[in-house]
N, C-alpha and C positions, 0 to 999 in steps of 0.2 A: 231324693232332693238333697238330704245333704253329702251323701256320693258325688254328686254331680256337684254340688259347690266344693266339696274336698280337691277334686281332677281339677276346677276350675283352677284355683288356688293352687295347687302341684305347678299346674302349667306356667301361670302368671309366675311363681317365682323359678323358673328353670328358664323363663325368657329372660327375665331381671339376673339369673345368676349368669343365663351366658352371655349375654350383655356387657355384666361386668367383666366376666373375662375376657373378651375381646376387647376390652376395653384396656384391661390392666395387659394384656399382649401386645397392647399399641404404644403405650406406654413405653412396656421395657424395650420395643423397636425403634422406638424414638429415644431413648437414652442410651441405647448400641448405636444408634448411624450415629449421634452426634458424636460421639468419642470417637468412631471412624473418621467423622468428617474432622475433627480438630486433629487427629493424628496422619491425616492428609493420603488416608489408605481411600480412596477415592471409589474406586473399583466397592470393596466391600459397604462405603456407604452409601453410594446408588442403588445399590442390592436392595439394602434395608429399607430407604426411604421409599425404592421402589413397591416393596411390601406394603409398606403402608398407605401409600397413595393407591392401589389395587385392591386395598381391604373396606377401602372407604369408599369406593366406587359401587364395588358389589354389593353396598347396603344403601348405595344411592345419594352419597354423602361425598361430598369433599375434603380434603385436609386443609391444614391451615398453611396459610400463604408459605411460612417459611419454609415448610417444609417440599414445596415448591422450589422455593428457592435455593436450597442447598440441593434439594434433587437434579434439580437444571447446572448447577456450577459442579457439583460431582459428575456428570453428564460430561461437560465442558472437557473437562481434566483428563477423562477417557477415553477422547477422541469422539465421543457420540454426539456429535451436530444436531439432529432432530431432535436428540429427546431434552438438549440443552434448551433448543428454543418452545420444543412446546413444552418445557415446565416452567420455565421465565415468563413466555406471555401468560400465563395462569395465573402467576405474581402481579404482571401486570394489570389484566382483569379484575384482580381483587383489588384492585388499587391498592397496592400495599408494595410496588416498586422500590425500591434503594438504588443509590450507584452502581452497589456492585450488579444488579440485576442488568443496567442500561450497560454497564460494562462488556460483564461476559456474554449477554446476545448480541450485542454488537461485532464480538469475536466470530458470536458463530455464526451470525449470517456472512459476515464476511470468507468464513470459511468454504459455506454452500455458494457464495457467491450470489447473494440477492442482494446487488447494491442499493436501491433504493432503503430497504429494511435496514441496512447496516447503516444510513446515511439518516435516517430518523431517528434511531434509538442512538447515536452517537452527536446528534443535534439536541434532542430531549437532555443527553447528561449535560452538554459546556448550558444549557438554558438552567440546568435547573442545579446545577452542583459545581460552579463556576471557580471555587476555592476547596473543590476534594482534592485529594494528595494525585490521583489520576487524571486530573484533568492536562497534565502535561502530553503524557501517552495518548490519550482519545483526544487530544488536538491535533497528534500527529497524524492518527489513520484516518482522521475527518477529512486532512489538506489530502492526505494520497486517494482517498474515496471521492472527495470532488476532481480529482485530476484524472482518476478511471472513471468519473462518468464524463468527464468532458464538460463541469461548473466549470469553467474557465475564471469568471470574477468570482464568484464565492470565494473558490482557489485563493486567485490572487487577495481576493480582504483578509482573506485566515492566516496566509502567510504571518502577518502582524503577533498574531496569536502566540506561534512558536519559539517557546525558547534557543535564544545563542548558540546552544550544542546542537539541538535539532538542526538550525539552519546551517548548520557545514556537517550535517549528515549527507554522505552521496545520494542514495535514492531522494530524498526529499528538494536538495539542490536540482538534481534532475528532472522531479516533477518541476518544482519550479519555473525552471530554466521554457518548459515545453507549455507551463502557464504561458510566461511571456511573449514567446513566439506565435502564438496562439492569438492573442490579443494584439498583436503589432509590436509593440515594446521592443523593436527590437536593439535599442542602446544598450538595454539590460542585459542581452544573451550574452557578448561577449564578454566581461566580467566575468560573470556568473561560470562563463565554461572555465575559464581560468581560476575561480575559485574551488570547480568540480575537481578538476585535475591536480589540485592542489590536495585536494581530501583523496582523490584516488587515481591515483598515477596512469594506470590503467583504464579508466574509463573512456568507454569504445564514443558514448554523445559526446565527451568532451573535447577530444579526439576528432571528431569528425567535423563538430562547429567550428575550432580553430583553424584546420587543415581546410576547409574549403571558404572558412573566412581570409586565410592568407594568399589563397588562390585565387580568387574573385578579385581580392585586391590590386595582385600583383598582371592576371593576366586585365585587367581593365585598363592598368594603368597602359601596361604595354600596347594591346590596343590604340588608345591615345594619342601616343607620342609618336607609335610606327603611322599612323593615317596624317598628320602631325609634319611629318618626315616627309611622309610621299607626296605631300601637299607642297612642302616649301624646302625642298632638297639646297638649303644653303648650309655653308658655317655655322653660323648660328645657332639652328636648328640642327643640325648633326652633333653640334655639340652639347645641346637642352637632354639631346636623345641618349648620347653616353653617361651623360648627369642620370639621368631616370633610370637608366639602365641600373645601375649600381643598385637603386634603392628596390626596382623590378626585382632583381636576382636575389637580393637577401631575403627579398616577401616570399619567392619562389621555394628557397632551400627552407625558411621554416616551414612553407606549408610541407615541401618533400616529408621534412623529420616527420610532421605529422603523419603524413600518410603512410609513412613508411611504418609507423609503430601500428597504424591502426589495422593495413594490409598484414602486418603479422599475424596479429590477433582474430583479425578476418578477411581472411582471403575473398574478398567481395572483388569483380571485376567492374565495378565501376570507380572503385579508389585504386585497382591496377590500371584502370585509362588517364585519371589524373596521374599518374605519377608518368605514363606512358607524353603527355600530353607537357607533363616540368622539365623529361628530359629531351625534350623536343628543342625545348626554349633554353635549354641548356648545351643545342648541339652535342648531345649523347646519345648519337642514332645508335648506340648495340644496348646500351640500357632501354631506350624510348622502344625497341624493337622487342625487345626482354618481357617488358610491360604491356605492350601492345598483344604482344601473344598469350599474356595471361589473363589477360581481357576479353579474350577472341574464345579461350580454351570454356568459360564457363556461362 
C-alpha cells in the first residue's frame, strides 16, 4: 500500500514536472519568436510561433490570440497566404482582432484573390478604426476592390473617402474614370482622361477615351454638315461647310495624335482602322491605305 502510494506520488509529480517544462519551453519560444518578430527576421519567427501553436494543439489547447497574430503577419511577410489568413481568422475568432489583423488579411485575401473576404475585412477596419494611421492605404484597396467586383456606387461614394494624392494616382483615376462610365456619368470621363494623362503620359485608357472622343466628334460633325450640303448645295451652305470643315479637321488631327501614340504602344487593328478611316477624311489615300492594311494584317 504504501509502494503503491509512493509510484502514485513519483507519477503525479513527473506529470507536474514535465508540465512545467513544457511550459517554461514555451515560454523561452515565445521570448525567441518575439525578438524574431521585432527584429523583422519573419521567416525565423513563423518557425517559432509555428512551434508553439503545434505544442498546444497536441495537448488539445490553443495559444493565445497574439500569438495568432504575429504568426499570421510573420505568414504575410513570407509570402505564405494561407497560413497568414488561417492564423488571423483565429485572432478573429477569439475576438481579440486589432487593425493590424483586418489589415494584413485583407492583404492576403486579396492576394489569393477572394474578393468578397478582402472586401469584408477591409469594410470591418474604415467601420471600426476610422482614425488608424492606415486607414488612408485600406481606403485605397477598398475603392479598387469595389471596382474589381463591379460595386460600381459603393465605388463611386468611396471615391470621397480618398485623399488628394490618391486621387491623381493613375490606376485609381482609372478605376474611377471606369466607375463613371459605368454608371452614365459620362461628363466626368472626359476630364478625368485628361487628368489620367496628365499623371501618366502614357496611359493606353487615356489614350483611347480622348482619341475616339475626338473622333466621334469630329466625324459627327462632318456627317452633318456633308448631309447638310447635299441637301441644300447653295453658297451659303458651301460656305457653313468650309467653316465646319476647319473645326472637323483640327478634331480629326488631335484624335490622329492620339491614336497614333496609342497604335504605337499597341498595335490593335481597330485603332489602325480609325486612323485608316482620319486619313481618309484627310485625302491621304497611301497613309489611309497604310492603315487599312494593318487593320486587315491582324
Amino acid at each position: 500500500m504504501i509502494v503503491k502510494r509512493f509510484l502514485i506520488a513519483i507519477l503525479i509529480f513527473a506529470l507536474v514536472f514535465s508540465s512545467c517544462t513544457v511550459s517554461n519551453q514555451l515560454k523561452q519560444l515565445n521570448i525567441e519568436a518575439q525578438q524574431q518578430y521585432e527584429q523583422k527576421s519573419y521567416e525565423n519567427a513563423f518557425s517559432l510561433y509555428n512551434q508553439i501553436i503545434t505544442s498546444k494543439q497536441e495537448r488539445g489547447k490553443k495559444a493565445h490570440a497574439n500569438i495568432y497574430q504575429n504568426a499570421g503577419i510573420s505568414a504575410w511577410y513570407i509570402g505564405d497566404e494561407q497560413n497568414a489568413i488561417r492564423y488571423l481568422e483565429e485572432v478573429k475568432g477569439q475576438s481579440a482582432a486589432s487593425a493590424a489583423t483586418y489589415y494584413y488579411i485583407a492583404k492576403a485575401y486579396l492576394k489569393v484573390d477572394n474578393l468578397s473576404r478582402e472586401i469584408i475585412n477591409l469594410e470591418e477596419f474604415t467601420e471600426k478604426y476610422p482614425n488608424n494611421k492606415l486607414i488612408t492605404e485600406v481606403n485605397g484597396q477598398l475603392f479598387m476592390a469595389y471596382v474589381r467586383s463591379e460595386n460600381w456606387q459603393k465605388a463611386f461614394d468611396h471615391w470621397s473617402t480618398l485623399e488628394d494624392e490618391q486621387q491623381n494616382q493613375p490606376k485609381l483615376i482609372e478605376g474611377y474614370i471606369a466607375v463613371n462610365q459605368q454608371l452614365g456619368n459620362s461628363s466626368e470621363v472626359l476630364p478625368l482622361a485628361n487628368k489620367l494623362l496628365k499623371a501618366d503620359s502614357d496611359n493606353l485608357a487615356a489614350l483611347e477615351i480622348l482619341a475616339l472622343y475626338y473622333y466621334t466628334l469630329a466625324e459627327g460633325r462632318y456627317q452633318t454638315e456633308m448631309k447638310a450640303y447635299e441637301k441644300n448645295r447653295t453658297n451659303r451652305q458651301y460656305k457653313q461647310l468650309l467653316d465646319a470643315l476647319q473645326v472637323i479637321n483640327s478634331n480629326f488631327k488631335v484624335s490622329r495624335d492620339y491614336f497614333e501614340r496609342l497604335y504605337k504602344q499597341n498595335p490593335d487593328p481597330r485603332f489602325a482602322n480609325y486612323l485608316g478611316n482620319i486619313y481618309t477624311r484627310f485625302d491621304n489615300k497611301q497613309k489611309a491605305k497604310y492603315y487599312y492594311g494593318k487593320a486587315k494584317q491582324n
